[in-house]
PDB file of N, CA, C and O in Angstrom, chain B, residues numbered from 101:
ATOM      1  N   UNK B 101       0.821  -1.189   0.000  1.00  0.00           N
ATOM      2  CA  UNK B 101       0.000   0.000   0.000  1.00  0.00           C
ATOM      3  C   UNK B 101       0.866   1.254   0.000  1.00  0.00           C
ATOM      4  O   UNK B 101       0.579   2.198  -0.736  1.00  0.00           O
ATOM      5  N   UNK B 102       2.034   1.283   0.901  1.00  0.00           N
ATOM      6  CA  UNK B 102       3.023   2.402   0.798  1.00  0.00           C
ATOM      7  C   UNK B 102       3.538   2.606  -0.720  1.00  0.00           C
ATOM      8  O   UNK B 102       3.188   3.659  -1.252  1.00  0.00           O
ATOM      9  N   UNK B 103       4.207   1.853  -1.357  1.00  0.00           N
ATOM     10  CA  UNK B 103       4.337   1.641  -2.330  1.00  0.00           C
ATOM     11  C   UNK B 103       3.349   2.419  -3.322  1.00  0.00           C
ATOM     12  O   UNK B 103       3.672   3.531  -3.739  1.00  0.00           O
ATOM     13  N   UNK B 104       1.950   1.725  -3.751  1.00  0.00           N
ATOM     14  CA  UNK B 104       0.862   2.489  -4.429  1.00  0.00           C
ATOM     15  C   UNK B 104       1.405   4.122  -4.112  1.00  0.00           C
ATOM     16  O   UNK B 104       2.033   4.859  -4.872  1.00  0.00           O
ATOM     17  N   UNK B 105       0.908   4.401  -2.666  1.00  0.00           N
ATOM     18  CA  UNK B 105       0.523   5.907  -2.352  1.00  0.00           C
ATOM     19  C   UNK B 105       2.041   6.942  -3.268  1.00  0.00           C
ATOM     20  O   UNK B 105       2.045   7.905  -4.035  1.00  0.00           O
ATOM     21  N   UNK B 106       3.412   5.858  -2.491  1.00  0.00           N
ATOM     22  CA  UNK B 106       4.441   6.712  -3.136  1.00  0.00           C
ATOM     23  C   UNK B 106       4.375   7.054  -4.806  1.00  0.00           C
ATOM     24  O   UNK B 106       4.338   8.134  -5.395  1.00  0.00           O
ATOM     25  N   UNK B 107       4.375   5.518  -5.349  1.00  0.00           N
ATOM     26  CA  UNK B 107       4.306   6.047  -6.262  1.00  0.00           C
ATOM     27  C   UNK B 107       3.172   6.775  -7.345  1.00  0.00           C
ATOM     28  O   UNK B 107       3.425   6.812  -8.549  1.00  0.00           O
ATOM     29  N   UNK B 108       2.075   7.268  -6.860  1.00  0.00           N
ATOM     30  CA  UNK B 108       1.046   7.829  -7.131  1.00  0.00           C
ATOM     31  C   UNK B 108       1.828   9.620  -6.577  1.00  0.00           C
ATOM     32  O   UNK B 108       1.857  10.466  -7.470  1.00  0.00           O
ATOM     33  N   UNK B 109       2.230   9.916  -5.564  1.00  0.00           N
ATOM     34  CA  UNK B 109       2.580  10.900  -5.249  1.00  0.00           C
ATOM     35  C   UNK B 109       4.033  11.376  -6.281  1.00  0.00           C
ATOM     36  O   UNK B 109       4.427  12.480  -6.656  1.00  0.00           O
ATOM     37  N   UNK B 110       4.568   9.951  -6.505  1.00  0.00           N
ATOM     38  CA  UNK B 110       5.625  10.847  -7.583  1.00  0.00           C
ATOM     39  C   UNK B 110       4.855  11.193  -8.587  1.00  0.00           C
ATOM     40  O   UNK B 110       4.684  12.396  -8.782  1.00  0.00           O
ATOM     41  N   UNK B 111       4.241  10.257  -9.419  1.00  0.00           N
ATOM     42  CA  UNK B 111       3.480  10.502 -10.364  1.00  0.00           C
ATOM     43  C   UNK B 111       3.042  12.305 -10.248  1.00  0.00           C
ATOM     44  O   UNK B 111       3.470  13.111 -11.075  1.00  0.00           O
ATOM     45  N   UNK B 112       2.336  12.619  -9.339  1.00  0.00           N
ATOM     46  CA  UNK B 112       1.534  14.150  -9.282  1.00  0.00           C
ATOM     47  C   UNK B 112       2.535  14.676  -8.987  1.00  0.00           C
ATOM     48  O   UNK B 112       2.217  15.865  -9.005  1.00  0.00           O
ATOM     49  N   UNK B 113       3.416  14.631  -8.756  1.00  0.00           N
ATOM     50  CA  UNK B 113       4.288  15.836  -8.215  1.00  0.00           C
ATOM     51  C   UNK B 113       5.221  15.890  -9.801  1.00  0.00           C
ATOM     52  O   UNK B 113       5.788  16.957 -10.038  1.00  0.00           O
ATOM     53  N   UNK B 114       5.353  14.776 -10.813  1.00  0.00           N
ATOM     54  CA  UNK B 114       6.336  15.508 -11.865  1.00  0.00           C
ATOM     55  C   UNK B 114       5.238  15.690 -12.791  1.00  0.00           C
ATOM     56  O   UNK B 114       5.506  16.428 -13.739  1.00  0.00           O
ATOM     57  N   UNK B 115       4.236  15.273 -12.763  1.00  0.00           N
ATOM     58  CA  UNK B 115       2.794  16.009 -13.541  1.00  0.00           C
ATOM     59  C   UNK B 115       3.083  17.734 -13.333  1.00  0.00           C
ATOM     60  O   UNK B 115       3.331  18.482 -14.279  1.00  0.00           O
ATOM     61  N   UNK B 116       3.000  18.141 -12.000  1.00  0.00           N
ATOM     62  CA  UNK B 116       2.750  19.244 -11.804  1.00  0.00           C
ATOM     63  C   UNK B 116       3.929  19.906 -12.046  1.00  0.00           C
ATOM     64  O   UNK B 116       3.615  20.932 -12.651  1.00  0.00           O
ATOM     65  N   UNK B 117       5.526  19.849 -11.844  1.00  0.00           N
ATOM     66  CA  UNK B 117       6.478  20.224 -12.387  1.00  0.00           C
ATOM     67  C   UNK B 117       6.313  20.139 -13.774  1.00  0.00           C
ATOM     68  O   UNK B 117       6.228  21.309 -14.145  1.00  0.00           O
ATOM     69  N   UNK B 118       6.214  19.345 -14.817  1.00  0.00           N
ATOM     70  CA  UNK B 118       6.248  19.256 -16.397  1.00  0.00           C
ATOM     71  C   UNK B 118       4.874  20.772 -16.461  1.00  0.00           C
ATOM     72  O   UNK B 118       5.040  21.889 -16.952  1.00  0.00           O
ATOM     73  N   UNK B 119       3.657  20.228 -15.792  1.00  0.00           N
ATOM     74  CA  UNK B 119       2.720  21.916 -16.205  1.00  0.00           C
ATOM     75  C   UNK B 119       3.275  22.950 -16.028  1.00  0.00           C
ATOM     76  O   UNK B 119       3.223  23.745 -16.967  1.00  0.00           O
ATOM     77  N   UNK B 120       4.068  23.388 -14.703  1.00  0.00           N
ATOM     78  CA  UNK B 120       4.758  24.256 -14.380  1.00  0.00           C
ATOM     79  C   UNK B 120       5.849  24.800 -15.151  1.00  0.00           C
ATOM     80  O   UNK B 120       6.246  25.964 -15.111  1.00  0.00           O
ATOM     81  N   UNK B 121       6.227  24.006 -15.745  1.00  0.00           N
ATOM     82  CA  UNK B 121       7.469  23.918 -16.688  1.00  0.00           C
ATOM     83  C   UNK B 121       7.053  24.186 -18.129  1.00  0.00           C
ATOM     84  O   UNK B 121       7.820  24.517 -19.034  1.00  0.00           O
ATOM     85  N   UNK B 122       5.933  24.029 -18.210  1.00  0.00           N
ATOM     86  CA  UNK B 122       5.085  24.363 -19.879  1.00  0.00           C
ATOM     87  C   UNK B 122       4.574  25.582 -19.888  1.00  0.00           C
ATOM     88  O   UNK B 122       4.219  26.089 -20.953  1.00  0.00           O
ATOM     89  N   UNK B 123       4.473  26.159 -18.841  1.00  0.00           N
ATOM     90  CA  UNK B 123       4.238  27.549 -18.439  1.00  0.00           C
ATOM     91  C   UNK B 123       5.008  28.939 -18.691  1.00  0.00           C
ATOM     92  O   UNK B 123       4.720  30.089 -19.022  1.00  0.00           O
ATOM     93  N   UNK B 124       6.023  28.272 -18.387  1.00  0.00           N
ATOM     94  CA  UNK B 124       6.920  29.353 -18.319  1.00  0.00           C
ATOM     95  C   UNK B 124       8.224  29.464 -19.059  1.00  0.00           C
ATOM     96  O   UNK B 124       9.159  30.223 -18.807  1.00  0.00           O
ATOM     97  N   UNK B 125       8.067  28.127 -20.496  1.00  0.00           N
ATOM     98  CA  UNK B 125       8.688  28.519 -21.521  1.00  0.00           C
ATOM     99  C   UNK B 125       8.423  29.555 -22.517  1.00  0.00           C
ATOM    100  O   UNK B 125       7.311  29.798 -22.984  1.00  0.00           O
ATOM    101  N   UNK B 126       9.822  30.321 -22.898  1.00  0.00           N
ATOM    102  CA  UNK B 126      10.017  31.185 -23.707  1.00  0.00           C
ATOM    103  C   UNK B 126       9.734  30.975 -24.978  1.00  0.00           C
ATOM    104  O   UNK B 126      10.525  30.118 -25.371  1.00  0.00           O
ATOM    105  N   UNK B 127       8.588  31.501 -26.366  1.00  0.00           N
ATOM    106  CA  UNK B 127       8.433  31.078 -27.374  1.00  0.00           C
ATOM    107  C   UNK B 127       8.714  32.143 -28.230  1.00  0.00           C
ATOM    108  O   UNK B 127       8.269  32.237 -29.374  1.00  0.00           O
ATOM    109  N   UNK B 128       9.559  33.063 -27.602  1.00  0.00           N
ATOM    110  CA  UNK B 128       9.730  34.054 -28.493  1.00  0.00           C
ATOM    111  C   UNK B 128      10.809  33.769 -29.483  1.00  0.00           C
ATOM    112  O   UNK B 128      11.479  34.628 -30.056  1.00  0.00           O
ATOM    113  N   UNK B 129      10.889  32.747 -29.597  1.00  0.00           N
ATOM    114  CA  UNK B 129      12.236  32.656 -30.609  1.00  0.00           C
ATOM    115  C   UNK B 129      11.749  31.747 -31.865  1.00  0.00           C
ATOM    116  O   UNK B 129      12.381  31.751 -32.921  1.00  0.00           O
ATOM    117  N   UNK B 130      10.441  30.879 -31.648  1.00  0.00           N
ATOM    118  CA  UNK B 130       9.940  29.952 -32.739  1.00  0.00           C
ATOM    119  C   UNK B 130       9.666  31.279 -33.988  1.00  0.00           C
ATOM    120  O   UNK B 130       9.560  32.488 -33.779  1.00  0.00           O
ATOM    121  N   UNK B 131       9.612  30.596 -35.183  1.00  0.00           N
ATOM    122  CA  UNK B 131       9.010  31.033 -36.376  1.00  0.00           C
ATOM    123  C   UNK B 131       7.856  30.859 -36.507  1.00  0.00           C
ATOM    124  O   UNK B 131       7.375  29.737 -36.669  1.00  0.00           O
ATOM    125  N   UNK B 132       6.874  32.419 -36.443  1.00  0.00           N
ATOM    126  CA  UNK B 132       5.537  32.225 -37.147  1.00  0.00           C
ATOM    127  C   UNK B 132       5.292  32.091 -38.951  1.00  0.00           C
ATOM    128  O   UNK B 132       5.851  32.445 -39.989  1.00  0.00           O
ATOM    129  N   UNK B 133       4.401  31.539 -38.622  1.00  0.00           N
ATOM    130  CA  UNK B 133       4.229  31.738 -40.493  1.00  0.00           C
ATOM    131  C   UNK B 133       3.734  32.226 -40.403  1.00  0.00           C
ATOM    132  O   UNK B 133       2.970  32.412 -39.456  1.00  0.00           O
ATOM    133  N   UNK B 134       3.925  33.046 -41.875  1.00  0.00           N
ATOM    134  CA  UNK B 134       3.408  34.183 -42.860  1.00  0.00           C
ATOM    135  C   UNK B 134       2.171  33.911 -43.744  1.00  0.00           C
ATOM    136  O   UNK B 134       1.640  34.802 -44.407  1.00  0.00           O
ATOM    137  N   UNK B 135       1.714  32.552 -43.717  1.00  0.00           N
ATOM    138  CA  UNK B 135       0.982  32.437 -44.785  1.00  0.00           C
ATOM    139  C   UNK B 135      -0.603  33.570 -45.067  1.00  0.00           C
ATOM    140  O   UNK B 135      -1.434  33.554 -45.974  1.00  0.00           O
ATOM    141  N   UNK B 136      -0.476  34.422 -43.869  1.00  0.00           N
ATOM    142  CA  UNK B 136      -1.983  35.194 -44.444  1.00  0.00           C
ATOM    143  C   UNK B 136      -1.388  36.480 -44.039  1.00  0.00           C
ATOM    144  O   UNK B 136      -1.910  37.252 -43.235  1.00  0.00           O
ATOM    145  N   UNK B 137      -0.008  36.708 -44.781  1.00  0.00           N
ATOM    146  CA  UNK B 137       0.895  38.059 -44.961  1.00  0.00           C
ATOM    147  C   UNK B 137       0.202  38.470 -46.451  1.00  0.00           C
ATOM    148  O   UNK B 137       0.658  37.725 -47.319  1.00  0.00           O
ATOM    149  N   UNK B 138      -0.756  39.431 -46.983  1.00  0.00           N
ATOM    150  CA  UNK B 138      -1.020  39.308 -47.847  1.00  0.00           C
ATOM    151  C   UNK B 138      -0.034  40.437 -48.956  1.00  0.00           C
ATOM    152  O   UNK B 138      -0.440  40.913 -50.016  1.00  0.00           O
ATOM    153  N   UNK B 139       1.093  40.615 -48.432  1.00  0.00           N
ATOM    154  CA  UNK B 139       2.306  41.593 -48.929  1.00  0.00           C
ATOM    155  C   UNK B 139       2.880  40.287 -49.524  1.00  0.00           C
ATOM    156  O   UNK B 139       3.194  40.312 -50.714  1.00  0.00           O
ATOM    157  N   UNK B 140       3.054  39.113 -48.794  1.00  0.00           N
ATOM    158  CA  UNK B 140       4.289  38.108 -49.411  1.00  0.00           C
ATOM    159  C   UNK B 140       4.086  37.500 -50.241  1.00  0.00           C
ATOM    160  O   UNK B 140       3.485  36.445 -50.038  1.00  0.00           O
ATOM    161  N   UNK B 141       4.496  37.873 -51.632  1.00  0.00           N
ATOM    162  CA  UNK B 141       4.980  37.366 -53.253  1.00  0.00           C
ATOM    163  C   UNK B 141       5.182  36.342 -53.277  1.00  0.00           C
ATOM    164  O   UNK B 141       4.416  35.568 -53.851  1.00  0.00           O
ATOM    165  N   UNK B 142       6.305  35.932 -52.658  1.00  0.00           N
ATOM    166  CA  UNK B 142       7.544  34.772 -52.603  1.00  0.00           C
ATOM    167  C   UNK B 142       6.692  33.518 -52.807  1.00  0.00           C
ATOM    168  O   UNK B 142       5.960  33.106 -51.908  1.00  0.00           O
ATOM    169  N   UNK B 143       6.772  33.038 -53.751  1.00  0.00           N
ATOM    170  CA  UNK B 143       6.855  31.330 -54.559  1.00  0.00           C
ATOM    171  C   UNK B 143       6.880  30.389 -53.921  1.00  0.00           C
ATOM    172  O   UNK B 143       6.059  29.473 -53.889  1.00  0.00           O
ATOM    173  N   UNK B 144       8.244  30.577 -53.096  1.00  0.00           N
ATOM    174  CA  UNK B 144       8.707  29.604 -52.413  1.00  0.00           C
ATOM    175  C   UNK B 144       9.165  30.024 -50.978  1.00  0.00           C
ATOM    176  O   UNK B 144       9.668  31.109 -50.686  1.00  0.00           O
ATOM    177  N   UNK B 145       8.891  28.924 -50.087  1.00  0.00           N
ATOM    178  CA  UNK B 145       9.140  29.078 -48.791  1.00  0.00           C
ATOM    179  C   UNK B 145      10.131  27.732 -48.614  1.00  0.00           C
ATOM    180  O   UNK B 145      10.325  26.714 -49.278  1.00  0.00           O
ATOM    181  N   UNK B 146      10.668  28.297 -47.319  1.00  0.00           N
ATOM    182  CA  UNK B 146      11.823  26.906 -46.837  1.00  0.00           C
ATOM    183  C   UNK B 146      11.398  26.522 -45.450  1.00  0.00           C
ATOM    184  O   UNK B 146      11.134  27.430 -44.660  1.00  0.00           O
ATOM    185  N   UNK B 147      11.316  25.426 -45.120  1.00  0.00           N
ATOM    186  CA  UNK B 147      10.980  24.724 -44.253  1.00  0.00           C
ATOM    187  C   UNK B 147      11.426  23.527 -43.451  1.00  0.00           C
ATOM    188  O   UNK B 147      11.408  22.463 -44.069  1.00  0.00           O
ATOM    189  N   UNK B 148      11.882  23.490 -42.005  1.00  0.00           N
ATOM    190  CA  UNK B 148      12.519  22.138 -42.137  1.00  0.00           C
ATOM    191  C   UNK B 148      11.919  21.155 -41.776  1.00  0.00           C
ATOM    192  O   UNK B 148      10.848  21.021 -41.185  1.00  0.00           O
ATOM    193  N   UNK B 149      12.880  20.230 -42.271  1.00  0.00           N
ATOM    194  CA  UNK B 149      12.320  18.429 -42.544  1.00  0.00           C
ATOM    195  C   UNK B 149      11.523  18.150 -41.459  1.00  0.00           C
ATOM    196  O   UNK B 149      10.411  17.621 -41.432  1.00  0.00           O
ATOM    197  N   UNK B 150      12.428  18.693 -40.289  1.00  0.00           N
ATOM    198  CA  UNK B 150      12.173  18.040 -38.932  1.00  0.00           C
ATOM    199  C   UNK B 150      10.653  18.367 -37.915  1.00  0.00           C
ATOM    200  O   UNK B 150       9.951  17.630 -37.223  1.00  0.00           O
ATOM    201  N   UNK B 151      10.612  19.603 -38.193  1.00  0.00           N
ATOM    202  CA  UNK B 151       9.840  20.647 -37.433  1.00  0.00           C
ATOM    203  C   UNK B 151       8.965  21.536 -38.772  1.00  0.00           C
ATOM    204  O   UNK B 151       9.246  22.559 -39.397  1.00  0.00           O
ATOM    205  N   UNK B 152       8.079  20.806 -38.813  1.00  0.00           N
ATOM    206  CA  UNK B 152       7.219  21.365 -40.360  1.00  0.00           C
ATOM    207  C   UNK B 152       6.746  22.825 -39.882  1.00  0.00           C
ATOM    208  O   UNK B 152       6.807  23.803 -40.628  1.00  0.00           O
ATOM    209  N   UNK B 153       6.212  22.878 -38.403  1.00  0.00           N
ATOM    210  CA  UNK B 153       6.238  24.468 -38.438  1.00  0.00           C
ATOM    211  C   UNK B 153       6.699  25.174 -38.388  1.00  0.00           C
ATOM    212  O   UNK B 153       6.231  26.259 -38.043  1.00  0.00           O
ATOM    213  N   UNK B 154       8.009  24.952 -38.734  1.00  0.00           N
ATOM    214  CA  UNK B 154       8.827  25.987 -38.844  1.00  0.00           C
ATOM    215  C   UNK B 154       8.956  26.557 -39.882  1.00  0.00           C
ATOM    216  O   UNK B 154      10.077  26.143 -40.177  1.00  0.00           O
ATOM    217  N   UNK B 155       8.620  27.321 -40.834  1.00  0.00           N
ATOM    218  CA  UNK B 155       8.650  27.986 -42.004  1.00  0.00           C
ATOM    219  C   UNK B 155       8.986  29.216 -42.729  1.00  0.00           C
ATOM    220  O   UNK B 155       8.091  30.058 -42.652  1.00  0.00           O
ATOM    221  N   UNK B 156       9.945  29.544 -43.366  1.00  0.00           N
ATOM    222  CA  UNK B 156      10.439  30.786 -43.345  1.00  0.00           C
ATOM    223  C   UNK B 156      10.456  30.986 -44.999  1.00  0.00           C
ATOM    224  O   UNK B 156      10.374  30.141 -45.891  1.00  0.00           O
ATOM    225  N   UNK B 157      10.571  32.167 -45.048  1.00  0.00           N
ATOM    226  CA  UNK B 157      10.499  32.961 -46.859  1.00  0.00           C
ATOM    227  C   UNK B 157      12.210  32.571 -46.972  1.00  0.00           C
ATOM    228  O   UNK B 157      12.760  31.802 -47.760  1.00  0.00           O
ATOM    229  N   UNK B 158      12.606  33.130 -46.239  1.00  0.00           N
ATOM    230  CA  UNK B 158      14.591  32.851 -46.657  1.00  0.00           C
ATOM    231  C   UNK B 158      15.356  31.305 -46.336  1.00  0.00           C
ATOM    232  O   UNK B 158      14.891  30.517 -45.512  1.00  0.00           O
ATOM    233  N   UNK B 159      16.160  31.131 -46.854  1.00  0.00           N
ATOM    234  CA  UNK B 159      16.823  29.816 -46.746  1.00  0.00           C
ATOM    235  C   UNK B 159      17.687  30.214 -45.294  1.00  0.00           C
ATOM    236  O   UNK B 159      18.057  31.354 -45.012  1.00  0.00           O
ATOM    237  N   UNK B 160      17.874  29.185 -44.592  1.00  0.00           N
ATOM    238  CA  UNK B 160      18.258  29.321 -43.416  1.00  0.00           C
ATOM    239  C   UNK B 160      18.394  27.885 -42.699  1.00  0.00           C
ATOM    240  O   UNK B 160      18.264  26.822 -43.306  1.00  0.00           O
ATOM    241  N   UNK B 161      18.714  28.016 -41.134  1.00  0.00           N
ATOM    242  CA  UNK B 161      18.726  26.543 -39.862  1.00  0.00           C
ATOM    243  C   UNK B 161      17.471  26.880 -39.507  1.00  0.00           C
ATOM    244  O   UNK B 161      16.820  27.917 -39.635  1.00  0.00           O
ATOM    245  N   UNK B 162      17.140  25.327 -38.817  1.00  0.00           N
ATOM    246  CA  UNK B 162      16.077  25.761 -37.515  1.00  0.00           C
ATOM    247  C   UNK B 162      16.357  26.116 -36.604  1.00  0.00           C
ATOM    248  O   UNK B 162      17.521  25.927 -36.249  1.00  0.00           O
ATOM    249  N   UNK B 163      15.534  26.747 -35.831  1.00  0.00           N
ATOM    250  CA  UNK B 163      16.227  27.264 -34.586  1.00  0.00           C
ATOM    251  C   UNK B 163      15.939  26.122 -33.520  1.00  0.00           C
ATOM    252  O   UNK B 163      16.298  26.131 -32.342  1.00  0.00           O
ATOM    253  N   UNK B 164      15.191  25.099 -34.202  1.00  0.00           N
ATOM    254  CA  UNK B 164      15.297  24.420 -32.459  1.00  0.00           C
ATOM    255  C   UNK B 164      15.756  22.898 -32.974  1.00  0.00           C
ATOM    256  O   UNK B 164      15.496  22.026 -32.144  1.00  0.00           O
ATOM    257  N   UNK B 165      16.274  22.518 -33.972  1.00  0.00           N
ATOM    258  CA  UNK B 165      17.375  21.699 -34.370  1.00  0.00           C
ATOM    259  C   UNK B 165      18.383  21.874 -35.231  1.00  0.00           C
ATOM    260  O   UNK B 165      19.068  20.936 -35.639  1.00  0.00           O
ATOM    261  N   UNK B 166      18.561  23.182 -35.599  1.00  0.00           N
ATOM    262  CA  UNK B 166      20.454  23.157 -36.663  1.00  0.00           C
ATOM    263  C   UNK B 166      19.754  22.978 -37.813  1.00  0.00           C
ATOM    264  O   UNK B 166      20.021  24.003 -38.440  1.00  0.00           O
ATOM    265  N   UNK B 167      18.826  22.146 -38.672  1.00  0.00           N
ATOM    266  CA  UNK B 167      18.811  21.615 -39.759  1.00  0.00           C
ATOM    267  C   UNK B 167      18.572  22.639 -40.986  1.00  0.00           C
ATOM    268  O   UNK B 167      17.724  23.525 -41.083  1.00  0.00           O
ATOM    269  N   UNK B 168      19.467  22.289 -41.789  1.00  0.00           N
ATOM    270  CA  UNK B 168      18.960  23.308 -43.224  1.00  0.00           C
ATOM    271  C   UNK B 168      17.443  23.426 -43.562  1.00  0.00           C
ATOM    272  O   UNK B 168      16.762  22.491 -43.984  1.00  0.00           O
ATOM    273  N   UNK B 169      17.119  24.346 -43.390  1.00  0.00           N
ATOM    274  CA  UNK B 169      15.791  24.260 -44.247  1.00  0.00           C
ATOM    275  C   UNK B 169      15.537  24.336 -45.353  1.00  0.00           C
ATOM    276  O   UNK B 169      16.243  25.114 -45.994  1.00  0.00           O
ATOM    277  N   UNK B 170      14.554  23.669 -46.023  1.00  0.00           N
ATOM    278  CA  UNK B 170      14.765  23.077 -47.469  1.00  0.00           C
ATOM    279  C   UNK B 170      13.591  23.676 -47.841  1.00  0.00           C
ATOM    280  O   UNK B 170      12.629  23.843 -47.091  1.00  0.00           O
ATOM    281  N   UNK B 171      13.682  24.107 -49.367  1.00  0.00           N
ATOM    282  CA  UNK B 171      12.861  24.317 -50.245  1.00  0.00           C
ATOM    283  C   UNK B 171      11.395  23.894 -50.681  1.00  0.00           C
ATOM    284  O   UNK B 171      11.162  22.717 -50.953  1.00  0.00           O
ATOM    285  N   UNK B 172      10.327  24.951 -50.750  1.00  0.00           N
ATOM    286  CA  UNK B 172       9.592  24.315 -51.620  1.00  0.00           C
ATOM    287  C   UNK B 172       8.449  25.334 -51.951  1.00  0.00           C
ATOM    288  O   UNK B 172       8.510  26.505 -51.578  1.00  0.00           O
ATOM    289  N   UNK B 173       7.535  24.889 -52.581  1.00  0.00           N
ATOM    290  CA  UNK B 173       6.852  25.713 -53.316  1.00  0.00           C
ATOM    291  C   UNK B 173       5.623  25.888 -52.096  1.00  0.00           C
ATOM    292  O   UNK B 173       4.984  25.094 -51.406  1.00  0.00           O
ATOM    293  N   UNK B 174       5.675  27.470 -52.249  1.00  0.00           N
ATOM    294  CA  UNK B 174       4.368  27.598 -51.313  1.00  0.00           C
ATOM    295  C   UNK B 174       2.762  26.921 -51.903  1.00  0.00           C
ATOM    296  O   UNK B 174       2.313  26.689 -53.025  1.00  0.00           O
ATOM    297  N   UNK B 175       2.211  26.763 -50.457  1.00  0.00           N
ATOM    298  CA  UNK B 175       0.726  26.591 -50.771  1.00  0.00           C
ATOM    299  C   UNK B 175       0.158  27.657 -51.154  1.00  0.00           C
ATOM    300  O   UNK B 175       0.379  28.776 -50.690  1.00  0.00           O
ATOM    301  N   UNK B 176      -0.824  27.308 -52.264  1.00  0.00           N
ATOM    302  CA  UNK B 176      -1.665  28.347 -52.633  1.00  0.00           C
ATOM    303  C   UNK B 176      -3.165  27.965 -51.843  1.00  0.00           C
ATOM    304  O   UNK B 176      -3.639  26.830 -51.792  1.00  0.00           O
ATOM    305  N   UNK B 177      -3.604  28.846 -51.417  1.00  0.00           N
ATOM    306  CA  UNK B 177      -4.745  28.841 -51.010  1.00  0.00           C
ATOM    307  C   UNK B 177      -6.092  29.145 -51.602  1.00  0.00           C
ATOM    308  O   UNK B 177      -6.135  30.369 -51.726  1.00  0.00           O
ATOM    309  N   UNK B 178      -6.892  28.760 -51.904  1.00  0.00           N
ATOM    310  CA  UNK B 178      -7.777  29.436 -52.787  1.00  0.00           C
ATOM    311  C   UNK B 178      -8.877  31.064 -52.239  1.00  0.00           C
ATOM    312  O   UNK B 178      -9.522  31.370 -51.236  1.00  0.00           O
ATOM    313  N   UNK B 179      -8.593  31.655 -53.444  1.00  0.00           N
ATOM    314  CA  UNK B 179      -9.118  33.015 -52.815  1.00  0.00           C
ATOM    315  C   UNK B 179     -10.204  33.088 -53.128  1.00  0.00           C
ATOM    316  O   UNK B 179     -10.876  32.529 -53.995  1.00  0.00           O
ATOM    317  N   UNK B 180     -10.435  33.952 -52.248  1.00  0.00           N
ATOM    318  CA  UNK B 180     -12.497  33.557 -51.933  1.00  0.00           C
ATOM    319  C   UNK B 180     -12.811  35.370 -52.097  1.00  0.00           C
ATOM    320  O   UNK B 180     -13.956  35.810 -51.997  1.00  0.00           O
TER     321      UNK B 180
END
C-alpha cells in the first residue's frame, strides 16, 4: 500500500512540475508563419524536414534543431 501511495505521489508531483514547466517557456524565438501576410509574393518558402512548423520565406537553420531548411513551393490557397 506504501508503495501504491508513493508512487502515485511521484506521479503528481512531476505532472505538476512538467505543467509548471510548460508555463513558463520562452516562445519568443519559434518562427511564425506568414501564410496570411497578404504583402508576401515569394513562390517559395523553406521549411525544415524536422519541425514542419517551422517555415520561413529565406533559406536558413532551424532554430530548435540546426537543420537546413529546405525548399519548396508555397501553398496556394484558394481566394475567396
Amino acid at each position: 500500500m506504501r508503495v501504491l501511495l508513493l508512487a502515485l505521489f511521484v506521479l503528481a508531483l512531476n505532472t505538476s512540475v512538467s505543467a509548471a514547466h510548460a508555463l513558463v517557456q520562452d516562445h519568443s524565438q519559434h518562427q511564425q508563419s506568414s501564410d496570411n501576410d497578404p504583402f508576401n509574393d515569394a513562390q517559395v518558402e523553406y521549411v525544415c524536414p524536422m519541425h514542419s512548423q517551422i517555415v520561413k520565406d529565406e533559406a536558413g537553420t532551424c532554430p530548435i534543431c540546426g537543420m537546413d531548411l529546405v525548399e519548396r513551393e508555397k501553398k496556394q490557397e484558394p481566394q475567396v
